[in-house]
VEXDREN-2710 file (C-alpha; in Angstrom, 1 decimal):
% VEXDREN-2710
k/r/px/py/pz
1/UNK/18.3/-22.2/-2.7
2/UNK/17.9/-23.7/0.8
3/UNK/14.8/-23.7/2.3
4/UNK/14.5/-21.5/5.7
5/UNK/13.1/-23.0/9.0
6/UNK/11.1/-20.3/10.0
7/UNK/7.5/-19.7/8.7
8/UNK/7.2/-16.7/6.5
9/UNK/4.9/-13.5/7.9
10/UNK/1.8/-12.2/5.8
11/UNK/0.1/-8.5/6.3
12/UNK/-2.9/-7.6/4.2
13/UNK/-2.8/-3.8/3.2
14/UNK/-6.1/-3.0/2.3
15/UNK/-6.9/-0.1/0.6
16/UNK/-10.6/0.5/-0.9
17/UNK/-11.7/-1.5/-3.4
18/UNK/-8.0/-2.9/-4.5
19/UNK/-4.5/-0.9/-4.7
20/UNK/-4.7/-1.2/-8.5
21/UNK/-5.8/2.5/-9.4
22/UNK/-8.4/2.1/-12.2
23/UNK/-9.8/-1.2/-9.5
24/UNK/-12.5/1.2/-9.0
25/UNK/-13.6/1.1/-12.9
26/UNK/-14.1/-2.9/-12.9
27/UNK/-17.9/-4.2/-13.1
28/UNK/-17.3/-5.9/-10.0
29/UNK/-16.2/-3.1/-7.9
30/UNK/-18.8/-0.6/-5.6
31/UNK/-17.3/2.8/-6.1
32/UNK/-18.8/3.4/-2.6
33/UNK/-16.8/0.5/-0.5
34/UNK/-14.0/2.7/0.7
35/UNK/-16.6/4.4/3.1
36/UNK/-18.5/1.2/4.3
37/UNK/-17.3/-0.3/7.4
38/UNK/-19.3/-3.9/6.4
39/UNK/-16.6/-3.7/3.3
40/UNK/-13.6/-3.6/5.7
41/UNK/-14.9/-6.4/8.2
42/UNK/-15.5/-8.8/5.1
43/UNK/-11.9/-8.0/4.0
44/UNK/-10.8/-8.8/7.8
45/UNK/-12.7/-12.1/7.9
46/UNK/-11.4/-13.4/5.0
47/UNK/-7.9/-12.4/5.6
48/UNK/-8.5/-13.9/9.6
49/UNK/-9.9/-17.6/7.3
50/UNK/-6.5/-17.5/5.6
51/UNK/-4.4/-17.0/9.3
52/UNK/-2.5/-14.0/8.2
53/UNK/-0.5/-11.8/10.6
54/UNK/-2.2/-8.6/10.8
55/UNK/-4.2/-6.7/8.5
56/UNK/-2.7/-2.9/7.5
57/UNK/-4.8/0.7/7.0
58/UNK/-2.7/3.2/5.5
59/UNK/-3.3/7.3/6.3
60/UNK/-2.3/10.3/5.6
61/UNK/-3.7/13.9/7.2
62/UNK/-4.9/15.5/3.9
63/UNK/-6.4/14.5/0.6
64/UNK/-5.4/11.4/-1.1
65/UNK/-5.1/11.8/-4.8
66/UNK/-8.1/13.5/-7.5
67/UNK/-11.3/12.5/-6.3
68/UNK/-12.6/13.7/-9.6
69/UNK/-10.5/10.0/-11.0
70/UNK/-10.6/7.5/-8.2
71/UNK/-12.2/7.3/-4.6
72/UNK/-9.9/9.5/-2.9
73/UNK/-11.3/9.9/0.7
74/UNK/-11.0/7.1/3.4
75/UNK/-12.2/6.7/6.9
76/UNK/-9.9/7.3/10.2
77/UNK/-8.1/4.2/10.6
78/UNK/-7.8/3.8/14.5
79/UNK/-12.2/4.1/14.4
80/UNK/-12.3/1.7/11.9
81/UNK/-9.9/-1.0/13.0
82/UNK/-12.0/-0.1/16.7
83/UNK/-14.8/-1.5/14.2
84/UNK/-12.6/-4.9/12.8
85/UNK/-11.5/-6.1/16.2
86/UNK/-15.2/-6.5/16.8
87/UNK/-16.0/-8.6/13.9
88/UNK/-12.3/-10.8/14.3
89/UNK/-10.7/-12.5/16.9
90/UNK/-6.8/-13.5/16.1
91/UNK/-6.0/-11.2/13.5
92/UNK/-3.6/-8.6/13.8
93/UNK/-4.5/-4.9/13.2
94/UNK/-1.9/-2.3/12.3
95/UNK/-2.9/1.3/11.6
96/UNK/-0.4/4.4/9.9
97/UNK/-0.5/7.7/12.1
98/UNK/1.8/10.5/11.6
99/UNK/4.4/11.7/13.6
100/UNK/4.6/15.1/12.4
101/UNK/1.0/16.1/12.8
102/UNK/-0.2/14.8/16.1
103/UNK/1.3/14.9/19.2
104/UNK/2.8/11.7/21.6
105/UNK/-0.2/11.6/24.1
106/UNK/-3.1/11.8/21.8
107/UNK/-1.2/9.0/19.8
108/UNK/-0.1/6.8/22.6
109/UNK/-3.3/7.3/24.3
110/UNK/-5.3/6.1/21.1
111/UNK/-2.9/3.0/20.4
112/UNK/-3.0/1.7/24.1
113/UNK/-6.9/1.9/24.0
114/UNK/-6.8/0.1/20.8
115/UNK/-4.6/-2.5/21.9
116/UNK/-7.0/-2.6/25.1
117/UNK/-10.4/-3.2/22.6
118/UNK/-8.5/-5.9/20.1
119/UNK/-7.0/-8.2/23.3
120/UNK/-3.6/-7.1/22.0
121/UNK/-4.0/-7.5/18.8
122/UNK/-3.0/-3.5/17.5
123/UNK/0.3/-2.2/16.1
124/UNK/1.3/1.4/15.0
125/UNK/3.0/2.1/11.2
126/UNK/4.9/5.7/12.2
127/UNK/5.3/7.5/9.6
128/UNK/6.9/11.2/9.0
129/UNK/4.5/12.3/6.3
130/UNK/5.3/14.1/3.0
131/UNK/3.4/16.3/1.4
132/UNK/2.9/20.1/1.0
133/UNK/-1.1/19.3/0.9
134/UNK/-0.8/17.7/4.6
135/UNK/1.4/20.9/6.2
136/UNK/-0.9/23.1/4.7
137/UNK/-3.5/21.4/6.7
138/UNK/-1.9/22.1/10.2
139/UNK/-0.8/25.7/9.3
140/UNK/2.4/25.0/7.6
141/UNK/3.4/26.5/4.3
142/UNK/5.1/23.4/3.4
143/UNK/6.5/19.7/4.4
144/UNK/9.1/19.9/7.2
145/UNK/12.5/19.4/6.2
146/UNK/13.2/15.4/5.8
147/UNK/15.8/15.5/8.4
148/UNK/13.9/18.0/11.1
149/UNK/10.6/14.8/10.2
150/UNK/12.6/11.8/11.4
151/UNK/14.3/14.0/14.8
152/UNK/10.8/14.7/15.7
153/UNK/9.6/11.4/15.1
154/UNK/13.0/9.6/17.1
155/UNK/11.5/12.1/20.3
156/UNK/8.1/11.0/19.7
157/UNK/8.8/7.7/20.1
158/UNK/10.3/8.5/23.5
159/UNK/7.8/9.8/24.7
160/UNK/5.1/7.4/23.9
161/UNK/7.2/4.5/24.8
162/UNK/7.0/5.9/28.4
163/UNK/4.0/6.9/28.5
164/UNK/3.2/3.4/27.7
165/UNK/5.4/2.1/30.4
166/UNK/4.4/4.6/32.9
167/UNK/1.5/2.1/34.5
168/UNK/3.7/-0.7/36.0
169/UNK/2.1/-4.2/34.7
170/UNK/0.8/-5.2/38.3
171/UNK/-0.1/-1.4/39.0
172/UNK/-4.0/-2.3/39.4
173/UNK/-4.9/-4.3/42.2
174/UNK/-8.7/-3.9/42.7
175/UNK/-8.5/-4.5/46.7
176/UNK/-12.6/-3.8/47.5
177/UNK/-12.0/-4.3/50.8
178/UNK/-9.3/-2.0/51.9
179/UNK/-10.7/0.8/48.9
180/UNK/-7.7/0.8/46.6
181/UNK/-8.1/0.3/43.2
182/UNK/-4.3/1.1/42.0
183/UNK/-0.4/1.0/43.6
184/UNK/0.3/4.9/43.6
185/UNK/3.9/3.6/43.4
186/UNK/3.3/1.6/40.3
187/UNK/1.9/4.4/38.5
188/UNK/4.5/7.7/37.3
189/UNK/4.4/10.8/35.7
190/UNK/7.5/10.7/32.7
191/UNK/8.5/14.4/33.1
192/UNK/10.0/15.0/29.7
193/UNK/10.9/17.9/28.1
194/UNK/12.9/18.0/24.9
195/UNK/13.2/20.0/21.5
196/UNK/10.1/19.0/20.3
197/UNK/7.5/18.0/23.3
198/UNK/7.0/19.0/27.2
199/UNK/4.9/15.9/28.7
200/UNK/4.0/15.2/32.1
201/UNK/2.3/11.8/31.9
202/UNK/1.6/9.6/33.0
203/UNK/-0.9/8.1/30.5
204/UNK/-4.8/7.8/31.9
205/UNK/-5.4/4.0/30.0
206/UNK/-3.5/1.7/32.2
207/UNK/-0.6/-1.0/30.5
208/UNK/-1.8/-2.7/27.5
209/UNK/-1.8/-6.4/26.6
210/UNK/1.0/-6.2/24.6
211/UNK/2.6/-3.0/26.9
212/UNK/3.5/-1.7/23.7
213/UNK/1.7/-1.9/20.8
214/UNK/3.6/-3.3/17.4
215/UNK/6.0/-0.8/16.0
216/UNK/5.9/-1.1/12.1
217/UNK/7.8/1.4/9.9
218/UNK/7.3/2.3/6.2
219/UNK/10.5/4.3/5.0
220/UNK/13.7/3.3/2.8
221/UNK/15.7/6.6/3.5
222/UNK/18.8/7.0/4.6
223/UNK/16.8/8.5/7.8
224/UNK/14.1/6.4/7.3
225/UNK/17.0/3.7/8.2
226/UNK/18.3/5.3/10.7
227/UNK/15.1/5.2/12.0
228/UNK/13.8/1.8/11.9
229/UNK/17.5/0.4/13.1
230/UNK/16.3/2.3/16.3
231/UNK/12.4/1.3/16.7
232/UNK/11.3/-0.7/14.1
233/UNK/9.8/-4.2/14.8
234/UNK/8.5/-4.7/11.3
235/UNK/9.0/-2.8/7.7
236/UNK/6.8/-2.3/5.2
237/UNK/9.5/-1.7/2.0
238/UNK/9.3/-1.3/-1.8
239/UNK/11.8/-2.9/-3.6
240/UNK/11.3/-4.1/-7.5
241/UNK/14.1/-6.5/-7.2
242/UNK/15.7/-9.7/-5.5
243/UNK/19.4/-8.0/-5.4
244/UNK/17.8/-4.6/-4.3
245/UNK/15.9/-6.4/-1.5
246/UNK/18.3/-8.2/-0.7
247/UNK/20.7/-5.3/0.0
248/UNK/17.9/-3.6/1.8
249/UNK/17.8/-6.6/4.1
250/UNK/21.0/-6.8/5.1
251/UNK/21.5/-3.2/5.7
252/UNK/18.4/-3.0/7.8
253/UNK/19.5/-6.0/9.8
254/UNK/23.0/-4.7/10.3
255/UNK/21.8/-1.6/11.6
256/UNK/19.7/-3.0/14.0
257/UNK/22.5/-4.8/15.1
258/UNK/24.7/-2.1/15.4
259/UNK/22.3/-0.5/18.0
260/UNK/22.7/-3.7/19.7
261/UNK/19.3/-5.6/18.8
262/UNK/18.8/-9.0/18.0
263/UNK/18.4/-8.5/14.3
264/UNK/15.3/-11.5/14.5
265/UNK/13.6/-8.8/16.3
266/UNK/13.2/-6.5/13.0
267/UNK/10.7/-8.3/10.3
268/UNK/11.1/-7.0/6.7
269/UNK/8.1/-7.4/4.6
270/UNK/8.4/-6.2/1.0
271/UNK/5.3/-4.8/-0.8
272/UNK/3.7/-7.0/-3.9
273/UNK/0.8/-6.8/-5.6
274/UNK/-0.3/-10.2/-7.0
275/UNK/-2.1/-10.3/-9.8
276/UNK/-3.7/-13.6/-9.6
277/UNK/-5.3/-16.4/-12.7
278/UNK/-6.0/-19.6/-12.8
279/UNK/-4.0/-19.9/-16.0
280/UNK/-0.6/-17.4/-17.0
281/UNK/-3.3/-16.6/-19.5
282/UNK/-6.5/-15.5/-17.3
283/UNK/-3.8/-13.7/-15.0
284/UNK/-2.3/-11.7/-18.1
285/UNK/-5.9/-10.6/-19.3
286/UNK/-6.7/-9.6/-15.9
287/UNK/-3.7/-7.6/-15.8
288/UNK/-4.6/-6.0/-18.9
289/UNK/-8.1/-4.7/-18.3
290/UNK/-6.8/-3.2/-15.4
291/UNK/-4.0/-1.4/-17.3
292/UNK/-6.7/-0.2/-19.9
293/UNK/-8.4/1.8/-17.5
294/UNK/-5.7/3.5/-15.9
295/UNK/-6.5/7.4/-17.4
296/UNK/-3.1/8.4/-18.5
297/UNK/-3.3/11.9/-18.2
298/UNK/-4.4/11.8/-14.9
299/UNK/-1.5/9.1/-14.3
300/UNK/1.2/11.7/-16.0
301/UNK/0.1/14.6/-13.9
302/UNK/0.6/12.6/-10.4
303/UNK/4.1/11.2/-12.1
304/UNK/4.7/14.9/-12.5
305/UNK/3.8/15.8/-9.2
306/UNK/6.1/12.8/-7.5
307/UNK/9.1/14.2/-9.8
308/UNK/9.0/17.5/-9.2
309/UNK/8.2/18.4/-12.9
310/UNK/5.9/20.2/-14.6
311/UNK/3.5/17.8/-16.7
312/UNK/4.0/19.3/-20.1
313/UNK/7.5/17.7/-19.5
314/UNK/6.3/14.4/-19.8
315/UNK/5.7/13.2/-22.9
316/UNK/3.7/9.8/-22.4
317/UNK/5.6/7.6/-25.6
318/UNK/9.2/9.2/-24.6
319/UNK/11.2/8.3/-21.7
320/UNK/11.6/9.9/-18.2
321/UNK/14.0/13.5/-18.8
322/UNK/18.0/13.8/-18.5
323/UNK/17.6/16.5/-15.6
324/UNK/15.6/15.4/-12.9
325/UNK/16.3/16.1/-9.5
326/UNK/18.7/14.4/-7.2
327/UNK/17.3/12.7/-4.5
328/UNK/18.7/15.2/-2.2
329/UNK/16.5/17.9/-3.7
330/UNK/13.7/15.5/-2.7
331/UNK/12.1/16.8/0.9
332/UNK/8.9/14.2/0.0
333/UNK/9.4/10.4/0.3
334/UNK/13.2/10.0/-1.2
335/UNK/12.9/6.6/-0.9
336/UNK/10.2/6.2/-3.3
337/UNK/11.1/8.7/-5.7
338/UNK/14.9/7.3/-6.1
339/UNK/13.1/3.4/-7.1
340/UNK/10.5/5.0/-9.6
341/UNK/13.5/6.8/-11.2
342/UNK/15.5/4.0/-11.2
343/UNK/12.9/1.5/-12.4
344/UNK/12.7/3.8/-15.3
345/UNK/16.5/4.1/-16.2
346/UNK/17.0/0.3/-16.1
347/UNK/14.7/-0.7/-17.9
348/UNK/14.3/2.0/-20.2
349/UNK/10.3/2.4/-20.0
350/UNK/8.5/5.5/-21.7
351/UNK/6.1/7.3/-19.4
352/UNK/3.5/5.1/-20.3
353/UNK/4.9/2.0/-19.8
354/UNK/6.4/3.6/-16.1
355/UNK/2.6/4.8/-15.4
356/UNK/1.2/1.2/-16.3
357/UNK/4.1/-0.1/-13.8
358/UNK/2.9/2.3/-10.9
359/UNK/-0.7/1.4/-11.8
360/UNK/-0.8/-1.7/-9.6
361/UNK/1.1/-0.8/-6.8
362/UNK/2.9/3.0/-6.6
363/UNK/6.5/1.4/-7.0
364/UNK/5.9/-1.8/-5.0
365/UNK/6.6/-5.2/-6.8
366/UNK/4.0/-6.3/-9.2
367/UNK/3.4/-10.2/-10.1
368/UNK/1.2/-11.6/-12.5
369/UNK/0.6/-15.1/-12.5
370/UNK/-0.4/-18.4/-11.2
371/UNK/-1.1/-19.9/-7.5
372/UNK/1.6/-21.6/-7.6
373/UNK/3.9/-19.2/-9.5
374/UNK/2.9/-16.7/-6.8
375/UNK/3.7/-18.8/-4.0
376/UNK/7.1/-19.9/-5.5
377/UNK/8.0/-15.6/-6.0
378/UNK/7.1/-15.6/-2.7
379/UNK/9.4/-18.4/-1.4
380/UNK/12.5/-17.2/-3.4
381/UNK/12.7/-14.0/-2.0
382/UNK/12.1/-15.8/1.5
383/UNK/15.0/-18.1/1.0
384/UNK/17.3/-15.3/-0.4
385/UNK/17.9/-13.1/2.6
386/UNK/15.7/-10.7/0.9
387/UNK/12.1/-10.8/3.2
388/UNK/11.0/-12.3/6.5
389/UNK/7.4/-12.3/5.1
390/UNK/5.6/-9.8/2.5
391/UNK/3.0/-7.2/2.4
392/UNK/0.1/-8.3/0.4
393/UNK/-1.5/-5.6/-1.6
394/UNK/-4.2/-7.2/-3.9
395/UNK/-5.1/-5.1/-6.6
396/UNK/-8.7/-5.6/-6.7
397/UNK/-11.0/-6.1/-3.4
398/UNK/-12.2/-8.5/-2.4
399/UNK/-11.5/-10.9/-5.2
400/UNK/-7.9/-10.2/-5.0
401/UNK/-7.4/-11.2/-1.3
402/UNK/-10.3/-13.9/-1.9
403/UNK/-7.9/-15.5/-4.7
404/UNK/-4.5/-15.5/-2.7
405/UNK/-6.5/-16.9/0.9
406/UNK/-8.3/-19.6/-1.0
407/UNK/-5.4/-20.4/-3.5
408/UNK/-1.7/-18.9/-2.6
409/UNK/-1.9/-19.8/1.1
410/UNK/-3.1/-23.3/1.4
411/UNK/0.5/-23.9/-1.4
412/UNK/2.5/-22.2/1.4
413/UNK/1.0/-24.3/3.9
414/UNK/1.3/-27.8/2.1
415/UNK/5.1/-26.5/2.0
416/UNK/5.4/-26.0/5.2
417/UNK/6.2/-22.0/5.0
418/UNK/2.9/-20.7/6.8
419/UNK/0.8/-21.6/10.0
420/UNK/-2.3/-23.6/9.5
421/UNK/-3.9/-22.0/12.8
422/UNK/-3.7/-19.1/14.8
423/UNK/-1.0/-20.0/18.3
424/UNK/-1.0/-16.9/20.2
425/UNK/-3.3/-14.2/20.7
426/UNK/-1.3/-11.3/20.7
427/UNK/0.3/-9.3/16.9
428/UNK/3.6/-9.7/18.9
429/UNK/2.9/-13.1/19.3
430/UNK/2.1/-14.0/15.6
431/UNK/5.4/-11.7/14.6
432/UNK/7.0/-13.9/17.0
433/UNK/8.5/-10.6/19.0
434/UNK/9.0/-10.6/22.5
435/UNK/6.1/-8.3/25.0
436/UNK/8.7/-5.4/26.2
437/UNK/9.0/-5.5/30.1
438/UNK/7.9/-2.1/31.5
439/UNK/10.4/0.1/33.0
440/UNK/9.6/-0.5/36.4
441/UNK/11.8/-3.2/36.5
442/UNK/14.6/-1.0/35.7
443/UNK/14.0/1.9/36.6
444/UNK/12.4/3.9/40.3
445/UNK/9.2/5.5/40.3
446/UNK/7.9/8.5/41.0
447/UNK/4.0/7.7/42.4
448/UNK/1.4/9.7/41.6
449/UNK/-1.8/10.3/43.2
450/UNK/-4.8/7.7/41.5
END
């Protein structure tokens, strides 16, 4: 294995009280921190004390789960990360918003103000959303077609990266004495008008810090791909193993290549969820009492759900059915569906044992271990073209980010794999990803009146 040059990249995806479901059920926990913004800025801090990239609030526009099981509700993430760039100062801060159910100047708007409040510290994770719940929610009988989510989302991103670019960088000159606050010529409308959206522009928050906030996507489809090649500047991924992430890497690079990108400019970051002990042993038991708490039939019936099945096919000591549904069949998150299968077939796991694997994590890579064993996991998929970084998902909060801050990081920086201090100022900057230059510089304007 040789050792890359680069330092790795680190998000912290924090979800309630820890991405483990039953995390909720430990002594430790408050059943109430999902709601409590002092919760979230603790989480920040710590994850600012160990230098990590960014922080991550995931979202979707409808009910999350049973809230009769687990906390199921959670706060909108734009307020709240409004709320962390308060109480931090370097840390990145990266919120999910859905492309099929908003629409490109609401979305751009809200993203170019955040990036304003945080000093340029915010960064978008588009997603398509899947989900009969969510369509129902915005008049829809059911999800979109997969295909009809990802050409609405390719024209959304259009329009909101020229809506971000329709304030040239120098537009504002603040002359007092001759009473003109903006260039007219520096400041357009975009005029676009496609399948999906008719937008004048230009936007009414002037060119952020960053001119375009980090553009993070979180789908392994074929069109999720597709998609990413095209915009992506970091991925959030599942994958359960180093020859699966490492074919995921490759693709995704080659694609962005293909679309003529330097492939540097697309950071991979695979989902794990460390399960952290002092000893193999004290990691193991923790492991364990998490596991016991899961409630199975609850577990089966969501399993059901994700399948397509009805739960009464699921019998928790047998193994997954012969007949389930291609991926094709799949209008939901294909991606996800096709690994849980998979992870089931190869290594032949009874429903049980496939519900105590998606316990932790919903598919993503579990590890239970040691500091140091953690660390090294980390460092072999690093080396072995299979992540530029990882997604952090601790499974209990906040011990779980408190153990890998205070324990995993200071091993990857005595190795000489992660920053000891903050460099820039900017989520671009700690991504090491170029600021986009605004159009003007390619482009004529059209002024408008300011």
């Amino acid at each position: 294995m040789s050792k890359r040059a680069e330092e790795l990249h680190l998000n912290a995806f924090l979800m309630g009280v820890g991405h483990h479901e039953a995390a909720w059920r430990l002594p430790e926990s408050d059943p109430y921190a999902g709601w409590d913004v002092a919760h979230y800025q603790n989480l920040a801090r710590i994850a600012e004390r160990g230098k990590l990239d960014s922080l991550f609030l995931a979202d979707s526009p409808g009910q999350h789960g049973d809230p009769a099981r687990r906390p199921a509700g959670q706060l909108e993430p734009t307020v709240l990360l409004t709320a962390l760039a308060g109480a931090t100062e370097h840390i990145g801060l990266i919120a999910t918003a859905s492309t099929s159910y908003n629409e490109p100047y609401n979305l751009a708007r809200r993203f170019a103000s955040l990036d304003h409040v945080s000093g340029g510290r915010a960064g978008w994770n588009i997603v398509t959303t899947a989900g009969a719940d969510a369509a129902r929610n915005f008049g829809l009988d059911d999800t979109p077609p997969h295909k009809e989510r990802y050409a609405r989302a390719d024209e959304f991103l259009e329009v909101s990266t020229r809506l971000w670019d329709s304030w040239a960088d120098d537009a504002i000159v603040a002359d007092k004495s001759a009473g003109v606050h903006a260039d007219a010529a520096k400041v357009r409308k975009i005029d676009h008008a496609g399948r999906f959206f008719r937008v004048d522009g230009p936007l009414n928050v002037p060119r952020s810090p960053q001119g375009h906030p980090l553009l993070v996507q979180a789908g392994s489809s074929q069109n999720g791909k597709a998609f990413a090649a095209r915009w992506a500047e970091a991925v959030f991924t599942a994958q359960q193993t180093l020859q699966e992430a490492q074919a995921f890497y490759a693709d995704l690079k080659q694609r962005a290549a293909a679309h003529g990108r330097d492939p540097h400019g697309i950071k991979i970051l695979p989902g794990i969820v460390p399960v952290i002990g002092d000893t193999e042993a004290e990691a193991a038991d923790l492991d364990r009492e998490l596991d016991r708490l899961i409630s199975p039939e609850f577990a089966r019936r969501q399993l059901a759900r994700l399948l397509k099945l009805d739960p009464d096919a699921l019998d928790l000591d047998d193994r997954l059915p012969d007949d389930l549904p291609s991926e094709d069949e799949i209008e939901g998150a294909k991606s996800r569906y096709t690994l849980i299968v998979d992870l089931a077939r190869r290594e032949k796991l009874t429903v049980r044992q496939l519900i105590g694997r998606l316990g932790g994590g919903r598919g993503h890579r579990t590890f239970t271990g040691t500091p140091v064993q953690v660390a090294d996991a980390i460092e072999e998929w690093f080396d072995n073209g299979a992540a530029d970084g990882f997604n952090i998902m601790p499974p209990v909060l906040p011990s779980g980010l408190e153990v890998f801050v205070d324990k995993v990081v200071p091993i990857l920086q005595e190795r000489g794999r992660f920053r000891t201090d903050y460099t820039g100022t900017t989520l671009r900057e700690h991504y090491g990803l170029p600021r986009p230059a605004d159009s003007f510089t390619t482009s004529p304007a059209v002024g408008v009146s300011v």
